[in-house]
TINUMI-507066 format. One record per residue (C-alpha): residue in one letter; residue number from 0; x, z, y. Coordinates in pm, whole numbers, always signed. Layout:
N
+------+-----+--------+--------+--------+
: code : pos :      X :      Z :      Y :
+------+-----+--------+--------+--------+
:    A : NUM :      X :      Z :      Y :
...
+------+-----+--------+--------+--------+
END
This chain:
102
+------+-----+--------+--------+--------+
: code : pos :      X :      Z :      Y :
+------+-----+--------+--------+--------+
:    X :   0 :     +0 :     +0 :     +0 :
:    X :   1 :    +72 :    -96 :   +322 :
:    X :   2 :   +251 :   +253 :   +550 :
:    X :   3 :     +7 :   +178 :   +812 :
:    X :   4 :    -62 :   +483 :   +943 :
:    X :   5 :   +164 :   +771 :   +824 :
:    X :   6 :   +432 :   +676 :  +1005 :
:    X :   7 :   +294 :   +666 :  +1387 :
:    X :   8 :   +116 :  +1027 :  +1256 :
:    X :   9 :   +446 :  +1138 :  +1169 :
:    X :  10 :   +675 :   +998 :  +1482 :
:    X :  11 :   +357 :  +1219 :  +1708 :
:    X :  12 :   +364 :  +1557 :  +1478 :
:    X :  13 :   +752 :  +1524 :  +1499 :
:    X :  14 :   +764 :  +1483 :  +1881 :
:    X :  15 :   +478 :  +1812 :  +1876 :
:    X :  16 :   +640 :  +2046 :  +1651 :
:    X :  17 :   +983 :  +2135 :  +1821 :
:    X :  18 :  +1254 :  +2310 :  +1644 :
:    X :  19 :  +1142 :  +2619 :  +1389 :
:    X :  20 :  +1373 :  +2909 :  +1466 :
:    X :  21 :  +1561 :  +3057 :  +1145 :
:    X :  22 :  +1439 :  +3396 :  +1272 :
:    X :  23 :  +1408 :  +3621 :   +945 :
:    X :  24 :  +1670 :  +3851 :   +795 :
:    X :  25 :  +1731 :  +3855 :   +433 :
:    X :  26 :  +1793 :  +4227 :   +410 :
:    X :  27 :  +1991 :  +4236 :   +109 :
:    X :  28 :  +2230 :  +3924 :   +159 :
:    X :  29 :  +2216 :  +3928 :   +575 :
:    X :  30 :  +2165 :  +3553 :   +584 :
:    X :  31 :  +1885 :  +3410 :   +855 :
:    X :  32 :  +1662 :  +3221 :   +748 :
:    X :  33 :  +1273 :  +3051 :   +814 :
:    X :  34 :   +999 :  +3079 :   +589 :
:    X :  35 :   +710 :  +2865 :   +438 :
:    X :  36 :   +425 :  +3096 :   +560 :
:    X :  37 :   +621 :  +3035 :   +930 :
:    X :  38 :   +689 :  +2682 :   +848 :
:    X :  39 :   +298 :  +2593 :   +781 :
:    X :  40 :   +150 :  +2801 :  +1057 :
:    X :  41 :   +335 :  +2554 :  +1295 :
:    X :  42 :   +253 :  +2290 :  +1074 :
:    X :  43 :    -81 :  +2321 :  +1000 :
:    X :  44 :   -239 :  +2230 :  +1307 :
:    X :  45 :    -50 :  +1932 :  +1408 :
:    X :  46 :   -100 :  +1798 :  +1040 :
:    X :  47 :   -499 :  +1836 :  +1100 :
:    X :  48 :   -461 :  +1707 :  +1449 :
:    X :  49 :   -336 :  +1374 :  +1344 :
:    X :  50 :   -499 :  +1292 :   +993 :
:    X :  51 :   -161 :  +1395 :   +745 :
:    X :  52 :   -167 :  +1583 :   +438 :
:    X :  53 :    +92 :  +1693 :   +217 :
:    X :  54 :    +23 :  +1681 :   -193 :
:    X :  55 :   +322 :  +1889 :   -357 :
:    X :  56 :   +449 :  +1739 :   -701 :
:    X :  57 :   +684 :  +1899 :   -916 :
:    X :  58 :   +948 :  +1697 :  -1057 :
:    X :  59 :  +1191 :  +1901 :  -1247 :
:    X :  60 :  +1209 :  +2292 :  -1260 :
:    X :  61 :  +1487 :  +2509 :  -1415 :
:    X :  62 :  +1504 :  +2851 :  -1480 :
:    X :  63 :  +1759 :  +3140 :  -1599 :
:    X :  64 :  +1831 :  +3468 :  -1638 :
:    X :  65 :  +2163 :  +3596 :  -1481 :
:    X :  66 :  +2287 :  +3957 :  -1485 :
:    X :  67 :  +2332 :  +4113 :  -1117 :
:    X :  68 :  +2615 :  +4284 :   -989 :
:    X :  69 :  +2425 :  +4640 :  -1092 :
:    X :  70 :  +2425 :  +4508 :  -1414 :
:    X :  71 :  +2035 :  +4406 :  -1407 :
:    X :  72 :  +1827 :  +4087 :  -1450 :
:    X :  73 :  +1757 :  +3838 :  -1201 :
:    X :  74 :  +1571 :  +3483 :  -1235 :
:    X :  75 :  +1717 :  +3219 :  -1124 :
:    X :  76 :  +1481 :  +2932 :  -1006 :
:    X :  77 :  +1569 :  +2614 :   -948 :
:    X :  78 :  +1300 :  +2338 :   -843 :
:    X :  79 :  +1299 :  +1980 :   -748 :
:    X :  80 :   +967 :  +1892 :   -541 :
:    X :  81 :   +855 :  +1545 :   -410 :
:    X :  82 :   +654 :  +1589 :   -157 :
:    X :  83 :   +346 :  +1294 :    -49 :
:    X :  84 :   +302 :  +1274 :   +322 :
:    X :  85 :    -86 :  +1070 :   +286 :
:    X :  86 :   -263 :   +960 :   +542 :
:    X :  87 :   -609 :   +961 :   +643 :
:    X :  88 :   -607 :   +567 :   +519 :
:    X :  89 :   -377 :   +650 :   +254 :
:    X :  90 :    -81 :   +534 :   +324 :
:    X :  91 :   +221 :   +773 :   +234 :
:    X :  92 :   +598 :   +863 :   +278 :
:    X :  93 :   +729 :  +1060 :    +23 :
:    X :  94 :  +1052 :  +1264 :    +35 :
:    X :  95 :  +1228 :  +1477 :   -241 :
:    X :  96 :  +1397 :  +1824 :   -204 :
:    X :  97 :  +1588 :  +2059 :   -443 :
:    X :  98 :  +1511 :  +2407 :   -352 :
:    X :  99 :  +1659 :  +2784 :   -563 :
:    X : 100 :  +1425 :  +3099 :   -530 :
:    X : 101 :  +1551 :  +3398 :   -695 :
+------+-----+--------+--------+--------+
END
């Protein structure tokens, strides 16, 4: 299908959204970072606004168990998502990410 309209949709919620701050504090490792919930509330608006939705697919997922420094468990998560960027015509984009959750 033809990317008729996803593309101007995503060029205008791009020039909206402005730069999400990496304003939490992983208290354990001290690393900044931004979440999802903070990611979507941004999101969520401009995506109604101009006619996007994103569908979630999961295309590979790995997990483990490794042993922590105390000598416990921990699982290790390791997920690659494509993610469908549809329009209200439905025209997409789609764009792959790999992403570890622990």
């Amino acid at each position: 299908m033809e990317n008729a309209k996803i593309y101007p949709a995503l060029c205008a919620i791009q020039k909206e959204i402005g730069a999400i701050g990496k304003d939490k504090k992983n208290q354990q490792q001290g690393f900044m970072f931004r979440g999802v919930d903070q990611v979507m509330n941004v999101l969520h608006p401009l995506l109604s606004e101009f006619g996007v939705f994103i569908v979630p697919e999961v295309v590979e997922s790995h997990r483990e168990e490794r042993q922590t420094k105390a000598g416990g468990i921990l699982i290790y998560t390791i997920h690659k998502i494509k993610f469908h960027f549809t329009a209200m015509d439905g025209s997409e984009v789609c764009a792959s990410v790999v992403g570890e959750e622990i």
